[in-house]
N, C-alpha and C positions, 0 to 999 in steps of 0.2 A: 833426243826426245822426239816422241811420233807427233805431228801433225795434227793439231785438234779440225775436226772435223762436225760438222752438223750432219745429219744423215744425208739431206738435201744435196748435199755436197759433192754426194758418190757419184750421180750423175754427170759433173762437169768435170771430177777427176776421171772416170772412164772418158771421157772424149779425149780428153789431154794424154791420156795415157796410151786408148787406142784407137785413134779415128776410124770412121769405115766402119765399126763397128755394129752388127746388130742388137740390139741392146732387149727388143723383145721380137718374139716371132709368134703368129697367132692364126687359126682358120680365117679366110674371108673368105666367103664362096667356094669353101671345099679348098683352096689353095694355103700351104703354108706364104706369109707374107709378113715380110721384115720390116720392124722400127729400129729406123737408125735412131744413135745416140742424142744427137743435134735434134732432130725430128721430135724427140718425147721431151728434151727441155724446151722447144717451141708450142708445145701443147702444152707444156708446163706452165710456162709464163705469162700462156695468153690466159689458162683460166684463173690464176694468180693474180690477174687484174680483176678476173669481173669479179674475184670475191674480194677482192679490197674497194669496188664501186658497191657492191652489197653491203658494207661496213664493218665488213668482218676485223676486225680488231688484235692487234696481238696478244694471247694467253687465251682469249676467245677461245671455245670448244663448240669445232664442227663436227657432224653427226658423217659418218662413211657407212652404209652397208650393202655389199656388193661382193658377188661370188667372185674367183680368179678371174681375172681381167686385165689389160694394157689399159683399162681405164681405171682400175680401181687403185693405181699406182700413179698415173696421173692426176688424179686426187688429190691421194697420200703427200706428194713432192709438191704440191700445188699449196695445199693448206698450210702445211709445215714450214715454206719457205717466205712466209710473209710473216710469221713469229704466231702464227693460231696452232690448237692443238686437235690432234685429228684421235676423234675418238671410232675406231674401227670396231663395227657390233656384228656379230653373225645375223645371216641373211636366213639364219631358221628356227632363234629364238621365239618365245611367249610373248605375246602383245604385253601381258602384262610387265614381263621386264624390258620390252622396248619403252613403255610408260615412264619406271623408274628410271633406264640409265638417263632417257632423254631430261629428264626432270632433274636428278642429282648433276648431272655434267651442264644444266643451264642453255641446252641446244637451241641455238637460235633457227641457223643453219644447215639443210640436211642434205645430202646427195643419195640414190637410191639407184640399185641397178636396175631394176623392174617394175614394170604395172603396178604386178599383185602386189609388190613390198611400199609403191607408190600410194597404195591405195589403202592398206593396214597402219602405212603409217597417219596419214590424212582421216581415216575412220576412229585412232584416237587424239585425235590432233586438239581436238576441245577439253584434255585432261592432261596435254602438256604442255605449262604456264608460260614459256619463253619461244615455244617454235612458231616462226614467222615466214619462210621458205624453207620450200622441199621441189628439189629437180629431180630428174630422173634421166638415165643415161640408156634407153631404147625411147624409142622415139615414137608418141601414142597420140589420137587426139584427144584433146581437151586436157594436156597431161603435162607439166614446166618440164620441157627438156634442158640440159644442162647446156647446151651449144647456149641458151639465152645467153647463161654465167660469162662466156667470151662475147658475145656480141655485147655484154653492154659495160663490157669493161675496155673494149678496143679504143680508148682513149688516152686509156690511161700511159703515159709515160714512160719511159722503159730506167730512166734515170730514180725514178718515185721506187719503182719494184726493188730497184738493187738497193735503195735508201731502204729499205725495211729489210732487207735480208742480211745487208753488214750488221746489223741492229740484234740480229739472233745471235745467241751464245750457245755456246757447245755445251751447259752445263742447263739450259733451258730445258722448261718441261716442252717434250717433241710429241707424246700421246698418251690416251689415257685408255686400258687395256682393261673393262670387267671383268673378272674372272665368273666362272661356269655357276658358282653359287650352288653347289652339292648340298651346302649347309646351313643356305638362308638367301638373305640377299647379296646378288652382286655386290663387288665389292673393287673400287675403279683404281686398277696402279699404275701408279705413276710414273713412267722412263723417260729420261732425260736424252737426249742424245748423245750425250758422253756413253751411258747407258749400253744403250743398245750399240755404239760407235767401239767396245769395246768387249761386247762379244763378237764384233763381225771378224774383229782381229785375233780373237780367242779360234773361232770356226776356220779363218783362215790357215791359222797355223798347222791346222788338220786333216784337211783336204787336198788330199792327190790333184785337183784338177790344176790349169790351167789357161792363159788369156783367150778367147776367139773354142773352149769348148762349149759342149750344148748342157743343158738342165732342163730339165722338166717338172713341168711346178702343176700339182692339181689340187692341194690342201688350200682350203679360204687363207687368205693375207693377213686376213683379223686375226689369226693364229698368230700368238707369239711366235711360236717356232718357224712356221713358214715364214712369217714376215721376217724374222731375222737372216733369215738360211738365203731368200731373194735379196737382199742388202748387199751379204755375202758373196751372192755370184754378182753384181754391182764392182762389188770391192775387187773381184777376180780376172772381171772383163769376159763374164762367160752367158754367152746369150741364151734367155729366157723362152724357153717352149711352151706357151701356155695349153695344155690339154685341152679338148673340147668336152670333155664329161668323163664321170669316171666311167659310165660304160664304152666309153672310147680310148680308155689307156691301153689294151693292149697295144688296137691300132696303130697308138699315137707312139706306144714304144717302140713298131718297127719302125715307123716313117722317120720317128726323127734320133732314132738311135744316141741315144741319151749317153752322158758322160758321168753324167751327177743326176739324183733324184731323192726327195725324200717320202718316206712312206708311215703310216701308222700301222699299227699292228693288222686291225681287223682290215686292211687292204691285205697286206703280206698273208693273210689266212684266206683270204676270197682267191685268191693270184694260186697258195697252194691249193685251194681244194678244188680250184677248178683243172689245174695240172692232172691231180690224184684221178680224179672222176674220168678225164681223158684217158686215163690208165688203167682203168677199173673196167674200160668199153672193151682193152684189149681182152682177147681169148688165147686158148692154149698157151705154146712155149711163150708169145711177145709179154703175155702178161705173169709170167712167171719169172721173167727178166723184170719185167719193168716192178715187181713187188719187192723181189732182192734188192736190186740199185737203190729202191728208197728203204729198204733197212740198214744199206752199207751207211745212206747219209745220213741215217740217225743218232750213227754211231762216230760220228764225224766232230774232232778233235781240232779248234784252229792253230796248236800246238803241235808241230813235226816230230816233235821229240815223247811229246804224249802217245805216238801213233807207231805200230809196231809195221816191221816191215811186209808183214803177211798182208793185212790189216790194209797196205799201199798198195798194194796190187791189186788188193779187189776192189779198192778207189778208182785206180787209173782205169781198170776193165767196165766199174758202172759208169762212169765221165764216157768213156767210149760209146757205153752203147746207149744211155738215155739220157743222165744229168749233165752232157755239157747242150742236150738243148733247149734246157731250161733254159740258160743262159743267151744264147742266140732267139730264145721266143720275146725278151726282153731287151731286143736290140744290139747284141753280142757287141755292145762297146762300154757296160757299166763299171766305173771304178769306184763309186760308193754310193750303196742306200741306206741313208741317213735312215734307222726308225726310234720314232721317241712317241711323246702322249701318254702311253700306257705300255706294261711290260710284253715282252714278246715271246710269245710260247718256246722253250729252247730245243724241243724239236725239231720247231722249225727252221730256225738259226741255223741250225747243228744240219738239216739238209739243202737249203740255201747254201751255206760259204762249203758243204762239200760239192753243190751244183757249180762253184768257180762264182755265184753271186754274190760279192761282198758285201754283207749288212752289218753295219753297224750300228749296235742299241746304245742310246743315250740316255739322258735324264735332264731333268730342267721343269723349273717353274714360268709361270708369267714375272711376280717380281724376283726373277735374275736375268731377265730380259732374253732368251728363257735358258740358254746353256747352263749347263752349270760340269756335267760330267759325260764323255761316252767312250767307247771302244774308235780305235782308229787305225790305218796301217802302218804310222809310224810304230808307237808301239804295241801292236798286238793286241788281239780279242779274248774277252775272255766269257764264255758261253754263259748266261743266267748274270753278269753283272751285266751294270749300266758304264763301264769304264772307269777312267781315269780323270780325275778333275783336269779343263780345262785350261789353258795359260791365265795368271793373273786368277785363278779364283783357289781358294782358300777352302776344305773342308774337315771339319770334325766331328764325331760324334759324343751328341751328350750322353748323361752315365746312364739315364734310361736306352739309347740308342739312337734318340732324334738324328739326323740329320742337319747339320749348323755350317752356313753357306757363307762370308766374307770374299769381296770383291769390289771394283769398278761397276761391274754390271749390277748391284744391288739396288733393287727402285729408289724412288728420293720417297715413299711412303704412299699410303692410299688416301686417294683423295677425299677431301672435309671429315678423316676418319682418322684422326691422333692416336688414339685410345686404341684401336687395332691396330696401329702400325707400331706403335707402344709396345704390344705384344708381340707381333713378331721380330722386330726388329731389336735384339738386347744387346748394347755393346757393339754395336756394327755388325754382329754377323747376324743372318737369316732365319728364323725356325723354321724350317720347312714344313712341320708337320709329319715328314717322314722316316720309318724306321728304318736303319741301314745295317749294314755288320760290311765287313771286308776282307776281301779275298786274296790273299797272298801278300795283305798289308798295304797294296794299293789298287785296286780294283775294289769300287763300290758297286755293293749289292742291294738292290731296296726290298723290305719284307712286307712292309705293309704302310697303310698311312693309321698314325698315331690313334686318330680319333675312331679308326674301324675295330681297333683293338676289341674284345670282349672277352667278360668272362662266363661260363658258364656257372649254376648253383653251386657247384662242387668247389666251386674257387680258381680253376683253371681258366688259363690264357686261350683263345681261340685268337690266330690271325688269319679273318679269312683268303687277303688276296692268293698266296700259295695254292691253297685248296680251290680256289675258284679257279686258279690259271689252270692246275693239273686234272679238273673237271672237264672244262676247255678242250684237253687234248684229245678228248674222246671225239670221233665223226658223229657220235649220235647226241652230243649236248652244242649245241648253239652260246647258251647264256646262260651262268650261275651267279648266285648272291646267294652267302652263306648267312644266316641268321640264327637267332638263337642267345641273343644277352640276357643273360640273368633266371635261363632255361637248365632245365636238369639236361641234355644235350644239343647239340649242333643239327640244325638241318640245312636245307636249300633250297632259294625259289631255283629252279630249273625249267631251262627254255631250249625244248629236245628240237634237235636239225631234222624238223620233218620230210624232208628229201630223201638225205638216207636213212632213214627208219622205212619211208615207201619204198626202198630199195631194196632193205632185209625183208621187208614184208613178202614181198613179192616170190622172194623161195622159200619165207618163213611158215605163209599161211595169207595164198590169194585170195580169201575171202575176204581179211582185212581189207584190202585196198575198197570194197565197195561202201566202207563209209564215210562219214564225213570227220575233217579233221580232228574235231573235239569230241566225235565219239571212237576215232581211232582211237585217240590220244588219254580214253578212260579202259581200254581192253585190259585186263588181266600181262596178257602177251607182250604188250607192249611196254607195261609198267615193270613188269620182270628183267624186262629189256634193259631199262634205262636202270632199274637197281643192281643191274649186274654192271652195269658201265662205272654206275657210282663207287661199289664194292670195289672193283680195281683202283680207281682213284685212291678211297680209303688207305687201300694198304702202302701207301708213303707217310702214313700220318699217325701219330700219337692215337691212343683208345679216347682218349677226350674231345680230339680234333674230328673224330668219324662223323662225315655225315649218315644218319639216322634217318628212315623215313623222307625222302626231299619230298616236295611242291611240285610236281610239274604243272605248267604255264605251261598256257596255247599260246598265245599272244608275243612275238617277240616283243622285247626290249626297244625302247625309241626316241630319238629326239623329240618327234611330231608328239608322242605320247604322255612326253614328260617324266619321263624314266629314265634316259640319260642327256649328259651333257653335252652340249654340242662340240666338244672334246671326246665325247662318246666315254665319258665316265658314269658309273653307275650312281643315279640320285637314291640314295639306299632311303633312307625318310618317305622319298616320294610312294618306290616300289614296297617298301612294308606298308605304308597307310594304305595303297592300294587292293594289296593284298591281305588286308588285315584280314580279314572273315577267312579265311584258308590257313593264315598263318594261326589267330584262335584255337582254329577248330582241332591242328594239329597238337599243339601242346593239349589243350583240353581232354583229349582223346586219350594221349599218353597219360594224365593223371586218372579218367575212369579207369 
């Protein structure tokens, strides 16, 4: 039987396992610079005292919000190990749900990575009934830095610390994770450390790497998925690369030549389209190579036996001349990028693992701590699913198609919220909320989530996420959301890649470029454009599924905006009230 474990724990089983160890690596002054293992449970334990001289209490709910960091994990391991619970919030939420989680979670205690976020939180500070300290971890005047937290805990006993940490059960609530609230309020779940101690064993089982390889982590910690997948390389003995921004990952991908990494979708499309664009600068024969190579990978099978042998040689011939330096642009040492969050366009996939880039798409909630299913190289990828359930988790589909999750990693329920957890939780497995089907009877595919579902007047099903990804794959749409419940047809807010559109413009009809974007973006020419991009889409889809007439938006899609989630899911509520007066005017028009 495996070793119950507290998360907190990982830490001192990597020393034991692999001393010497770098456990994180991170810019100081322009230089990569190493935290040994020993070194972050010393910083561990010393601010583990000043918040147990703050009173911080076990089951207690601390406030963490802080981008990727060697400190936002010395937090984490800090709170956690004296029996409190660290509730991890993004650093680019709404005041007004920084109000609620703090207020629903009872936050006495807050740690902050920055000024601004020091000072947003302090500006509603007199509307949240329990916060009493907030430190901040860069260093301002007139501003509680977190060094106080040690300094005025350096009293404290080292015998007292370890008294409180035998005291924590593996089966303890370890954090409290809001989810993105697409469909109201937040809503706070709850994993245990058994929990999450059980997907990292799940992730491990899966992962090519190895003890003393490198990862590169640039997704926030407050992510389910990244915080589980950094536990992971913990559990692995594989030292942490913390990026300096994401406009510094490529950089950071040559320097530190990554082993492991995970990515979201709309990074893997940023990463291709800025590839593409590099290839589109070519002229003559180079860019008539470089346009075939990325048709051969479109056409790219992670199945040998799928692949005919003609089909291989014009593979091996594009690896030659262009797509193996994809792979060398991204540190020519990658054995898996992890992509989950949101689905991933299978073009892209399909020219990735033929560039030799192995991605693998997965699937996972927050309550299942968040694995649940992905493609791996033990067994095989399978292009358009999200994989293969997990070790230890359990899936089937109900007779509508829901998606129903059973496991170790299933939350213990959301917190002071019975009555929701009541619903999704029936009989121990999970309702995910999402629609699946399966692919060769093991290989899950997701189609949509339950509640996007619609129907049109006619009586027909529209799902829109399909149609929004195969929207997507055009270079001139940016952002789709399909719309249209209880409409005599389907339309789409559309949010056109103004870049390249000024790109077509420019041999289309140079006069375009002399206006400004929103009266580009009303030309006759332009809107022809994007209906001819739509029109392509269309034809993968049912006569009821066609988008009709779309919306185009100026304006992209946005966290800051309130449009999506800081997940980068679409707040479809938010962007129809938005857009109401356009969406109106649309149908209203089709009835005159």
């Amino acid at each position: 039987m495996e070793e119950k474990l507290r998360i907190f724990d990982l830490a001192e089983r990597q020393l034991g396992l692999y001393p010497g160890l770098a456990m994180f690596s991170s810019k100081i002054n322009g230089n990569w610079t190493d935290l040994k293992t020993d070194e972050f449970i010393s910083q561990v334990n010393a601010l583990s005292k000043g918040l147990i001289e703050l009173g911080v209490k076990p089951n207690e709910k601390v406030g963490l919000i802080a981008e990727s960091s060697v400190q936002w994990h010395i937090v984490d391991f800090a709170i956690q190990q004296i029996g409190a619970v660290v509730v991890a919030i993004y650093p680019n939420i709404m005041d007004a749900d920084y109000q609620y989680i703090f207020n629903d979670a009872e936050i006495r205690v807050a740690i902050v990575s920055t000024r601004s976020l020091y000072q947003r939180i302090v500006n509603i500070k007199n509307s949240i009934y329990t916060l009493k300290y907030i430190f901040c971890m860069s260093s301002h005047d007139e501003v509680r830095n977190w060094k106080e937290i040690v300094q005025i805990g350096s009293h404290i006993e080292d015998g007292h610390l370890q008294k409180l940490k035998n005291e924590v059960k593996s089966d303890d609530l370890a954090t409290l994770i809001y989810t993105s609230g697409t469909t109201g309020k937040p809503k706070g779940v709850m994993l245990s450390h058994d929990n999450i101690i059980a997907n990292v064993r799940s992730a491990r089982e899966i992962t090519p790497c190895k003890a003393y390889d490198r990862g590169l982590t640039f997704l926030p910690p407050c992510h389910a998925y990244e915080r589980m997948v950094i536990y992971t390389y913990f559990y692995i003995g594989i030292t942490v690369y913390i990026a300096e921004s994401f406009d510094k990952i490529g950089q950071n991908l040559i320097e530190v030549k990554p082993n492991i990494m995970t990515a979201v979708p709309r990074i893997l499309e940023k990463v291709y389209e800025k590839i593409i664009k590099k290839g589109h600068d070519l002229h003559g024969l180079k860019r008539k190579i470089f346009d075939w190579a990325v048709s051969v990978g479109e056409n790219y099978d992670p199945d040998p036996q799928k692949r005919s042998f003609v089909y291989d040689v014009k593979l091996n011939l594009a690896r030659k001349l262009v797509l193996n330096k994809w792979y060398e642009g991204l540190g020519g040492s990658l054995q898996t990028v992890a992509s989950g969050s949101a689905s991933l366009q299978s073009k892209l996939t399909r020219v990735f693992l033929a560039a030799g880039i192995p991605i693998y798409e997965g699937y996972g909630m927050t309550e299942a701590s968040p694995l649940i299913s992905v493609n791996h190289y033990l067994r095989g990828t399978r292009v358009g699913t999200v994989g293969l359930a997990v070790k230890d988790v359990q899936i089937k589909l109900a007779s509508d198609g829901e998606v129903l999750v059973k496991g170790p990693n299933i939350m213990m329920g959301y917190y002071k919220n019975s009555e929701e957890t009541s619903k999704t939780i029936i009989d121990g497995w999970l309702h995910t909320g999402d629609i699946g089907v399966w692919e060769d009877g093991l290989f899950l595919k997701i189609i949509d989530r339950k509640k996007e579902l619609f129907k049109i007047s006619g009586g027909k099903y529209v799902t829109p996420q399909p149609i929004e990804k195969k929207l997507v794959e055009s270079k001139f749409i940016e952002q789709a959301m399909v719309v249209g419940d209880g409409m005599k047809f389907a339309s789409a807010f559309i949010v056109p890649d103004y870049g390249h559109l000024i790109d077509w413009a420019k041999s289309e009809n140079p006069n375009l470029l002399k206006l400004s974007k929103a009266d580009f973006l009303k030309q006759d020419q332009v809107i022809k454009k994007i209906n001819q991009e739509v029109r392509m889409a269309n034809q993968h889809f049912g006569n009821w599924e066609q988008i009709k007439r779309p919306i185009i938006i100026a304006d992209e899609f946005t966290i800051e905006g309130g449009e999506l989630t800081p997940t980068l899911k679409l707040k479809r509520k938010v962007i129809l009230q938005k857009y109401k007066t356009e969406y109106d005017h649309l149908y209203q028009s089709a009835i005159d």
